[in-house]
N, C-alpha and C positions, 0 to 999 in steps of 0.2 A: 620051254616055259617053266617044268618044272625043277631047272637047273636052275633058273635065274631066280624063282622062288623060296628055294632050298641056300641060296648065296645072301640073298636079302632075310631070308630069318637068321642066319650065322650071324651074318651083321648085326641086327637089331640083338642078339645074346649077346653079342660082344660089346656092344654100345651099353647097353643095361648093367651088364655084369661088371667094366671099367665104370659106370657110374656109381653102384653101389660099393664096388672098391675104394673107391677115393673117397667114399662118406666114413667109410668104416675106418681109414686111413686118417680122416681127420678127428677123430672120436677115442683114437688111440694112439698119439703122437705121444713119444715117448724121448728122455734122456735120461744119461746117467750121471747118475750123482754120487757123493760120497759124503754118509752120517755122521756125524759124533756125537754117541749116545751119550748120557751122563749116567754114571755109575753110582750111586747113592748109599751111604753108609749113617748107621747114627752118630752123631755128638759122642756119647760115651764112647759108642767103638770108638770112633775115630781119634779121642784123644787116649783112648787106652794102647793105642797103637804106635803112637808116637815114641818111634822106640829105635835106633839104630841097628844095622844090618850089616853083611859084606860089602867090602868096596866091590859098584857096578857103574857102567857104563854115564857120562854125562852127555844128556839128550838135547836139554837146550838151554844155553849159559844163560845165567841171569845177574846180581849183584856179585857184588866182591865184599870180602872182612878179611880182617887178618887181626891175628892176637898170636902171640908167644910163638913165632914162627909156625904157625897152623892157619892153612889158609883156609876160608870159609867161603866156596861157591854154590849160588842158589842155580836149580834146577825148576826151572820154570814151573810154579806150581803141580811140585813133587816132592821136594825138599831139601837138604842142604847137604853135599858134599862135602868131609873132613881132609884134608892133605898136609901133609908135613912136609912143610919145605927149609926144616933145619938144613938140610942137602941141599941147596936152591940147581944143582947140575945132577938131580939125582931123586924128586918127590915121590913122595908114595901116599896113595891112597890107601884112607883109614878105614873109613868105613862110610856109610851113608845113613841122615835121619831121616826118616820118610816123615815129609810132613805135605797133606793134600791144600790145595790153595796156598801153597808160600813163595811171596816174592820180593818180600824184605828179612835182614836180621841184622840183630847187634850183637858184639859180646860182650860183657862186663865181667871181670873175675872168672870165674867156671863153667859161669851162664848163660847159656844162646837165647838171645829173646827171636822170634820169629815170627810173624802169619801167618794164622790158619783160616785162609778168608775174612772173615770180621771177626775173630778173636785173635787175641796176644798171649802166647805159649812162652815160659820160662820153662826151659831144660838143662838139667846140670849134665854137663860134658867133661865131667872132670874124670868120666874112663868113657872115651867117645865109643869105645867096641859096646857099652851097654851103657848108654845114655838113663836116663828120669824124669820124666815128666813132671813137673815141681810146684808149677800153678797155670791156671789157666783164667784169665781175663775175657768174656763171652759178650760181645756186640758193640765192641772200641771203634771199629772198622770198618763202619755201615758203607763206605763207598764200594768195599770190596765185594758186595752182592754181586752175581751175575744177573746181567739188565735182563736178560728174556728166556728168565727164569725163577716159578715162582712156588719151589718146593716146599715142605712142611718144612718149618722152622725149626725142627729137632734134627733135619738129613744134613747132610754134608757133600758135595762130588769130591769124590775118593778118585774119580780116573776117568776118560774119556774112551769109548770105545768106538774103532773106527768099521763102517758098515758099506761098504759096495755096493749098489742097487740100482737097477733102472726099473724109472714110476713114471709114471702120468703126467702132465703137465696138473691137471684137476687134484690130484694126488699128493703133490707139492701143496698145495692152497692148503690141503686139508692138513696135514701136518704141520702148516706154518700154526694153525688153528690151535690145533691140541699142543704144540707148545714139546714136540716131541722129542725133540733135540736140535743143538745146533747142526746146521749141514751148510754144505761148501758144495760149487759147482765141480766137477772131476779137472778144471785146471786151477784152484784154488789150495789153498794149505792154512794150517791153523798156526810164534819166535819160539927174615926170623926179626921181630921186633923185640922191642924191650919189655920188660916183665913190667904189666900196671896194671892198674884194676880195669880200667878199659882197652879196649881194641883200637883199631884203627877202619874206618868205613870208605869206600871208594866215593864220588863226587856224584853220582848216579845214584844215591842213597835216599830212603825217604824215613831213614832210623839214623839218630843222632845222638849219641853219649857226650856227655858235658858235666864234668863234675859227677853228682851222683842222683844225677835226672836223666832221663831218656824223652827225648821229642821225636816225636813222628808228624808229616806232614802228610794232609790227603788234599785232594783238589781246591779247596777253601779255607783249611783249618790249621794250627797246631794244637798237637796233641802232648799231656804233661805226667808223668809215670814217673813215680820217686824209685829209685834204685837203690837207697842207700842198703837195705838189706840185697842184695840181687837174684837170691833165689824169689823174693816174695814181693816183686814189681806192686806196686799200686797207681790207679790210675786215678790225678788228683783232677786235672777239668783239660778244659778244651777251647784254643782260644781262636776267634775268627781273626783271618790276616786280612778281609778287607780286598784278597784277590781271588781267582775264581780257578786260575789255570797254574797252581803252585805243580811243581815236578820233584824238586830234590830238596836238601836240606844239607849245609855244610857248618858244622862248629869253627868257633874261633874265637878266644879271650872268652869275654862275658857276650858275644854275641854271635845269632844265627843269621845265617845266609840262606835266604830261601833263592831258587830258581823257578821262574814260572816261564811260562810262554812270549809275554811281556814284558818283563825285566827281573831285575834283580831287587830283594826285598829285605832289609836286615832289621832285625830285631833285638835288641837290648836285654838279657835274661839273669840281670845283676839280681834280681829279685826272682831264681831259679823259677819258680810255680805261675810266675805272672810276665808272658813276654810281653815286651812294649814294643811298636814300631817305632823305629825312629828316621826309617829315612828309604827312596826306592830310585833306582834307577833305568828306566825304561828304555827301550828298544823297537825294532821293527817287531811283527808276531812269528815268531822262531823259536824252535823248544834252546834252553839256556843251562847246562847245568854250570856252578859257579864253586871257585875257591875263592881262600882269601888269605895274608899274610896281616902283616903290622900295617902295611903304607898302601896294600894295593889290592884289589878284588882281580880275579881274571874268568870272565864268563866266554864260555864258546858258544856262539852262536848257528843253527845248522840247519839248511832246509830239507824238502823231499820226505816229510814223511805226516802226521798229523798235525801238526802244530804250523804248516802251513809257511808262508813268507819263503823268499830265495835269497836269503842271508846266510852264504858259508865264512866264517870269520872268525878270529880271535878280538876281544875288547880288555882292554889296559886301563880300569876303573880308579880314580884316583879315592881311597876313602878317609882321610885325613880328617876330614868334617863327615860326619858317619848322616849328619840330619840332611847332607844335599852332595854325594857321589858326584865325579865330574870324570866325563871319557878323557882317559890320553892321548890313547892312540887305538886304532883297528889294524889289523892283519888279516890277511885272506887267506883262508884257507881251502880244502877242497870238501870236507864233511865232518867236521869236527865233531866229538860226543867225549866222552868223560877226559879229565884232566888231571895232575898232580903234580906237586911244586916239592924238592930238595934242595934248601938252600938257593942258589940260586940257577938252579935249573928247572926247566917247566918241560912237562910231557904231557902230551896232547894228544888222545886216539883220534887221529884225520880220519876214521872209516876206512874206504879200501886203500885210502894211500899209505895206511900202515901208521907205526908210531914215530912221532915225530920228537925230537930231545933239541930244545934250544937253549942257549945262554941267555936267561934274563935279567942280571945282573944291571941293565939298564932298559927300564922299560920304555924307552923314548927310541931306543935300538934293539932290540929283542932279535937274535941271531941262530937262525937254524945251524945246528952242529950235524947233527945225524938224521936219517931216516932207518928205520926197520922196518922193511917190507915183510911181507909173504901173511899176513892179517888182515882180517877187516875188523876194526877195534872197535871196543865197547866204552872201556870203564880200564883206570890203571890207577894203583897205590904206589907209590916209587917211595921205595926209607933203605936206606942204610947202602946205596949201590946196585940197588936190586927193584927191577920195576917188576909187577904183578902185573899182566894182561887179561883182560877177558873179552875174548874175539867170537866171532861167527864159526871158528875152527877147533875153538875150545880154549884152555888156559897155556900162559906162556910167561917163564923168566926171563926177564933178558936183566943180563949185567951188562951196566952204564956207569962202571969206575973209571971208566974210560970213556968221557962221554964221545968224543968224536969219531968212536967205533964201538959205538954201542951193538949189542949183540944179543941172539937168544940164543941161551943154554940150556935148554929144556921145555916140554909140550907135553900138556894132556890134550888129546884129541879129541872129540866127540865122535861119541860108539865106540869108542876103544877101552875093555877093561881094565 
């Protein structure tokens, strides 16, 4: 009897004890996670900093410029990469500007315009090893706030710190509250020309030189910045385009090319400080970046990522009547994103199909010459023989004097000094 009584109190511990356990177990359910603090500097530091360094590693490829054989690649809000690709089989890295929040620039003359989040930085480059900070334009670029974050208006994020941690599920809440930093679950992640007063910008651009204005586009607007002195930009107004989801901007003659989500949008800027719309050409909803020639626009269209729709393609816009664009022809492709036209060749970044080189010479028959594998493309400038890449792998030459073996002759890597 007192065996069976001594068995029935073990039990009843054990039953209490596994009940209390799995309360405490529900009260402290835990995962990990992975932070990103934001590092906060002032206004004054941060544009007294603005200042070149050693050439270092390029972390995550952003835009493309080119001016006087110096090729200009952004560093995903970090700053911009100088390289000399007078050697196009042979670049070197010059040096680096550090600039926090930058993910456009232009060059005009000596002078790199850039973003610094919502201001426009003029810096003379004309000794890239020890750059200048030469003027700074402060709140052009209200889109560029970070949404879910609501710092004093004098800080800056200067850099992103990453933090390891397992919390609470309740502990999560409370952090979402205070506004702590952004954080990500632990399977998540945070992406030679001719000498002239302007550069040359890739199709993936939302900075445009044109004469001696600079336009910038943000999700609804252009933006109108006199350049004629170019260290000392001014910014003269801001015009609504009347769309909602603009992405890039392309010059040509007296008029801009906008890309949006939507279609294609061109403006008239014979009257430099005041663009007119005069005419748009619509689409499924697919992000679009666009070129254009004398006779003809050519917009790639691409699904799979925000911009929604499963339209991969190329579109052959006729623009001869600039107030009413007319499709010629579509192509299909497999993930198109930036583009670039020499004479009558067009190069097309397909994403991971690599870069594509066709004869376009009749756009009613547009003929694939070559592919270049081993990239997943971004954005390319092609002048003179020489296309400019900027892939998920980093930057790449490839000579296409030959187009039907076109070829790369050189790579910057990503994380390679």
């Amino acid at each position: 009897m007192k065996k069976l009584i001594n068995q029935l109190l073990l039990c009843a511990i054990f039953v209490f004890t596994t009940i209390v356990f799995q309360g405490c177990i529900k009260d402290t359910v835990t995962e990990q996670y992975t932070f990103y603090r934001p590092v906060y500097a002032t206004k004054t530091d941060v544009f007294a900093n603005i200042k070149s360094s050693a050439p270092t590693a390029i972390q995550s490829v952003g835009k493309l410029f080119i001016k006087d054989g110096f090729v200009f690649v952004n560093d995903v809000n970090k700053g911009v990469h100088v390289i000399d690709y007078r050697n196009p089989t042979s670049p070197k890295k010059v040096s680096f500007i550090h600039v926090p929040g930058n993910v456009d620039m232009a060059v005009r003359d000596n002078i790199l315009y850039v973003d610094c989040y919502t201001s426009l930085v003029a810096i003379d480059i004309t000794n890239p090893l020890s750059v200048v900070n030469k003027k700074v334009i402060n709140g052009v670029f209200p889109h560029r706030v970070y949404r879910d974050f609501f710092p004093d208006t004098s800080l800056i994020i200067t850099n992103w710190v990453r933090v390891d941690t397992i919390i609470s599920k309740d502990a999560i809440q409370s952090l979402k509250r205070e506004n702590w930093g952004v954080f990500f679950a632990s399977s998540a992640s945070p992406l030679a020309a001719s000498k002239s007063m302007n550069g040359i910008g890739g199709s993936m651009a939302r900075f445009a030189l044109l004469q001696d204005r600079m336009y910038t586009v943000s999700n609804s607007d252009i933006k109108v910045f006199n350049t004629t002195v170019a260290e000392n930009p001014n910014y003269v107004k801001s015009v609504e385009t009347g769309v909602f989801d603009v992405e890039t901007i392309f010059p040509f003659g007296n008029h801009l090319f906008l890309g949006s989500n939507t279609g294609m949008h061109i403006f008239n800027v014979s009257n430099v400080d005041n663009p007119v719309k005069t005419g748009s050409f619509t689409h499924a909803r697919v992000c679009d970046p666009v070129i254009a020639d004398d006779k003809f626009a050519y917009v790639t269209l691409r699904s799979g990522n925000f911009c929604g729709g499963f339209t991969n393609q190329l579109d052959v816009v006729n623009i001869a009547n600039l107030s009413n664009p007319t499709l010629i022809k579509s192509y299909s492709l497999t993930n198109p994103h930036g583009l670039s036209k020499d004479g009558n060749l067009l190069m097309i970044c397909d994403g991971s199909a690599g870069l594509k080189v066709f004869d376009a010479a009749n756009v009613q028959n547009i003929k694939l010459l070559t592919t270049v594998t081993g990239m997943n493309t971004f954005d390319v400038i092609a002048i003179n023989g020489y296309a400019f890449v900027v892939a998920k792998e980093g930057l790449f030459c490839i000579d296409y004097s030959q187009p039907n073996s076109a070829k790369i002759i050189s790579q910057l890597s990503l994380n390679v000094q």
